[in-house]
C-alpha positions as CSV (number, residue, x, y, z in Angstrom):
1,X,0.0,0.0,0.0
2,X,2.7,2.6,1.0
3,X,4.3,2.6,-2.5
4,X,1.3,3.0,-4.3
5,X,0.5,5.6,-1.9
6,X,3.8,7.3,-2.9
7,X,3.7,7.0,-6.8
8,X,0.2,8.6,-6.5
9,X,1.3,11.7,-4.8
10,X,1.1,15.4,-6.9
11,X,3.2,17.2,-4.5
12,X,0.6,20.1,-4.0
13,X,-2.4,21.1,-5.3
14,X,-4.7,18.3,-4.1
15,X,-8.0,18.5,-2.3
16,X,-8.9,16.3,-0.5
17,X,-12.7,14.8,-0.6
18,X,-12.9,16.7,-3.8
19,X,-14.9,13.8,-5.6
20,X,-17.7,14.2,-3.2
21,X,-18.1,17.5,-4.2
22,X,-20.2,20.2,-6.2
23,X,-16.7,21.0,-8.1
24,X,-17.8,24.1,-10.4
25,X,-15.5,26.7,-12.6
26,X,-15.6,30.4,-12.4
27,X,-14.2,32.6,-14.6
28,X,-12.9,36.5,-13.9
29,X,-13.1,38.4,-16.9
30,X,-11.4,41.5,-17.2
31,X,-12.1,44.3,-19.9
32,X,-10.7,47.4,-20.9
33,X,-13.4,49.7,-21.0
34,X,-12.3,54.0,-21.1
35,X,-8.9,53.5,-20.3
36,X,-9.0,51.3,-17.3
37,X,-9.7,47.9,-16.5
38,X,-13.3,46.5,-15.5
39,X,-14.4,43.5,-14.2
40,X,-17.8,42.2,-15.0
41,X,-20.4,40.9,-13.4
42,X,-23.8,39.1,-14.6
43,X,-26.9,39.1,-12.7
44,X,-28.4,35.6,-12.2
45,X,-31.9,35.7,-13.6
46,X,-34.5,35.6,-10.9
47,X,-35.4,31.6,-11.7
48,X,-32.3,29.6,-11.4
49,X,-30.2,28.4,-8.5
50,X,-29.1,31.6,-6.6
51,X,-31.1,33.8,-8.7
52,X,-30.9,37.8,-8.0
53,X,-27.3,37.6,-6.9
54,X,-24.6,38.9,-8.2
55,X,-22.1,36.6,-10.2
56,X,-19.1,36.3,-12.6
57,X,-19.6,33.6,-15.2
58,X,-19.0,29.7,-14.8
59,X,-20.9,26.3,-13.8
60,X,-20.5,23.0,-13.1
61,X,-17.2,20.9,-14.7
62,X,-18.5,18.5,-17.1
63,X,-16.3,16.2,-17.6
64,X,-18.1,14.2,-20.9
65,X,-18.2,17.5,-22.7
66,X,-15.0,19.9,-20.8
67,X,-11.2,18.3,-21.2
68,X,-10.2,20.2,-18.6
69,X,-11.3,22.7,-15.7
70,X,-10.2,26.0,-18.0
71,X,-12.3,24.6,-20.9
72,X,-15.4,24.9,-18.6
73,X,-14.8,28.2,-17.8
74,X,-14.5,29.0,-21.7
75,X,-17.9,27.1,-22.2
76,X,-20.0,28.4,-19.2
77,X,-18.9,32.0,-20.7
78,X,-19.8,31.6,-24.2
79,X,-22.9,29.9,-23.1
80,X,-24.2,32.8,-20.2
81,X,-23.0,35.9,-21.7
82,X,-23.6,35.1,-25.8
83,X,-20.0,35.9,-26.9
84,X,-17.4,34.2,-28.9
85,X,-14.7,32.2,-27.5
86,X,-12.1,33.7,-29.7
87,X,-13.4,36.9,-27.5
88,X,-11.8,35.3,-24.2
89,X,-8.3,35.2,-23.4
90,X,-7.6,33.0,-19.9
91,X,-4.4,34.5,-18.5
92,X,-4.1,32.3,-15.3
93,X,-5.4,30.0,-12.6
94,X,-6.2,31.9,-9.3
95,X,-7.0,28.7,-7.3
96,X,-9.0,26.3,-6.3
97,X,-11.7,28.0,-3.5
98,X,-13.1,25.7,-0.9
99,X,-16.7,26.6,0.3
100,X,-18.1,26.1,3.4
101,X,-21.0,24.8,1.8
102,X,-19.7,21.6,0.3
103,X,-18.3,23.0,-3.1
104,X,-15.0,22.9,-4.9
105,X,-14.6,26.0,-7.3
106,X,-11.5,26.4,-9.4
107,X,-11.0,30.1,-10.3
108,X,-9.6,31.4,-13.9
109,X,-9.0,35.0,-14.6
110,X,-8.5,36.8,-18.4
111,X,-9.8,39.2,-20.5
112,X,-12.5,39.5,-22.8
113,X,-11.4,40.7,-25.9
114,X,-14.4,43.8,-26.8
115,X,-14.4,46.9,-26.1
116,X,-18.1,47.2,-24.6
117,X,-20.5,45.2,-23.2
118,X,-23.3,45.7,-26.2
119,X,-22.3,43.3,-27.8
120,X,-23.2,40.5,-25.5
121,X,-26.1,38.1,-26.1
122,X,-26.9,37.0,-22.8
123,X,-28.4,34.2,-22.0
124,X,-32.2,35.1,-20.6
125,X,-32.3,32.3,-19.1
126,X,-29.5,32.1,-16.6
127,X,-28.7,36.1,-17.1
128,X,-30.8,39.1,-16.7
129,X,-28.2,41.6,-17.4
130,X,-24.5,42.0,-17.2
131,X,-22.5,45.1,-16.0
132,X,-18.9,46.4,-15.4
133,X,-17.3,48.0,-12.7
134,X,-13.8,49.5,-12.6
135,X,-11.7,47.4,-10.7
136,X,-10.2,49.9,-9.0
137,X,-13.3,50.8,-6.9
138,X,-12.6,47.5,-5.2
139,X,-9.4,48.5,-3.7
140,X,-10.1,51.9,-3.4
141,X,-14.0,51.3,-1.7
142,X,-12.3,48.5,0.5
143,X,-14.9,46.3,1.7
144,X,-16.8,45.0,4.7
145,X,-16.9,42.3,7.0
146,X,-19.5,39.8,8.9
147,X,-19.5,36.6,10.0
148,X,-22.3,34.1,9.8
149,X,-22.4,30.8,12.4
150,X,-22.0,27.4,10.6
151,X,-22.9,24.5,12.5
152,X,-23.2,20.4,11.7
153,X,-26.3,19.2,12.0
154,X,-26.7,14.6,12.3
155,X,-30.0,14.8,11.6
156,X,-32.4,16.8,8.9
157,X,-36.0,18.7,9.1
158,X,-38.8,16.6,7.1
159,X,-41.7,18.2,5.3
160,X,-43.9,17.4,8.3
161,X,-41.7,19.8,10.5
162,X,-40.1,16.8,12.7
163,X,-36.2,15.6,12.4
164,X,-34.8,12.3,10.6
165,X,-31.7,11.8,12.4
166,X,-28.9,11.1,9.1
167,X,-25.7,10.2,11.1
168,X,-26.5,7.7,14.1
169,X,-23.5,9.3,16.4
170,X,-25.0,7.6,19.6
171,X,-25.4,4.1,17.5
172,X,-21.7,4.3,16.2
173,X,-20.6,4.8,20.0
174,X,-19.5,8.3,19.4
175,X,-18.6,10.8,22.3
176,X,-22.1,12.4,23.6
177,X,-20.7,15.7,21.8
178,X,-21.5,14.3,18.3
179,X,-25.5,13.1,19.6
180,X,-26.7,16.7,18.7
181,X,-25.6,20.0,17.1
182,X,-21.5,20.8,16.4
183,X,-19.2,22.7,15.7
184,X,-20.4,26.5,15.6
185,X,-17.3,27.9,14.0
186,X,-17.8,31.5,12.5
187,X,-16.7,32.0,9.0
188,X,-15.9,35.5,7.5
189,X,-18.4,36.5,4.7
190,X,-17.7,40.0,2.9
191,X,-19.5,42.9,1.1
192,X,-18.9,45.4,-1.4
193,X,-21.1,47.7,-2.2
194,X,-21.8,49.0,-5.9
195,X,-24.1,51.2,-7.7
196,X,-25.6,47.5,-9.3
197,X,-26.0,46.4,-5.7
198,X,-24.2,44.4,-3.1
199,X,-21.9,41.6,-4.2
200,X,-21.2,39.0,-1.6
201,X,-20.2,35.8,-0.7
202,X,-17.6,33.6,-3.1
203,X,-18.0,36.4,-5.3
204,X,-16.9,38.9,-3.3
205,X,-14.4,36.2,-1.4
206,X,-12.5,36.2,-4.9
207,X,-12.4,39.8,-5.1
208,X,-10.6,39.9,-2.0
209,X,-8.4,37.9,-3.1
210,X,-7.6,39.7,-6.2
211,X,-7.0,42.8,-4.3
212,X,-4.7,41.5,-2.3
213,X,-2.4,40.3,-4.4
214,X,-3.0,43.8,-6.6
215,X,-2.0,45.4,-3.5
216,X,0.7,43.2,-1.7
């Protein structure tokens, strides 16, 4: 076991558990819009998963149809915001972003090649508009900061409003600890605020990223 163990190790870069989770692709475009750089945003239309928030493009990995994580991040692009993939240029791979939630999203950032927004055929579907902001407002606005409480639950509510217990920790023999609620950690969750409204969560967790390394 220990050699094969060995041979199979990348060095860095894997995540552990990843195959049992949502893993998704996110692309950062940038543009060039009046002499400065933008990033933009799409709007989620109002009927999808997370709809009303505010996004950059990307989806789930597909492995049938994507070769690789960057090629999703092409795709879900094209796809959501009705441009041409000879209009995106990925220039590198941010990371990987771990969510608290349960999901694994690799993050690309580039360029799309246009020189306005117009142009766009967006999606109806998944979109219900798209916008720019210049990235420097996100250094120069900073940001804020809350925390929300995130807590492991062993059992689940039913539809009837009573509890269906989904890990047995007093069965297994588990410390009494582990028979009800755990955890409670906080977890940092951050704002910025934009004349198209607030953008928050992963979104705004790879902003905060970006800026720091703009800054550092």
């Amino acid at each position: 076991m220990y050699e094969k163990v060995i041979r199979g190790l990348t060095g860095s870069g894997r995540i552990i558990g990843r195959n049992r989770s949502l893993s998704s692709v996110v692309f950062v475009p940038f543009m060039w819009i009046n002499n400065e750089w933008h990033l933009v945003f799409q709007l989620r239309a109002a009927g999808i998963r997370q709809g009303g928030e505010v996004s950059f493009p990307g989806g789930r990995h597909d492995p049938a149809s994507d070769k690789s994580f960057e090629q999703t991040a092409v795709r879900e692009t094209v796809e959501e915001m009705g441009i041409s993939p000879d209009d995106i240029c990925i220039d590198g791979y941010l990371g990987a972003l771990v969510a608290p939630m349960g999901a694994v999203i690799d993050v690309y950032v580039g360029r799309i090649i246009l020189d306005s927004i117009d142009s766009f055929k967006i999606s109806k579907d998944e979109v219900e508009k798209v916008f720019t902001v210049p990235a420097m407002d996100f250094i120069v606005k900073g940001f804020e900061k809350y925390n929300i409480h995130i807590q492991v639950n062993p059992y689940r509510k039913t539809e009837s409003g009573g509890r269906e217990m989904i890990f047995p920790a007093k069965e297994l023999g588990l410390p009494e600890r582990y028979h009800g609620s755990w955890g409670g950690m906080l977890h940092e969750v951050y704002i910025y605020r934009t004349e198209h409204g607030v953008i928050w969560g992963l979104t705004a967790e790879i902003i905060r990223e970006m800026v720091d390394l703009a800054v550092e």
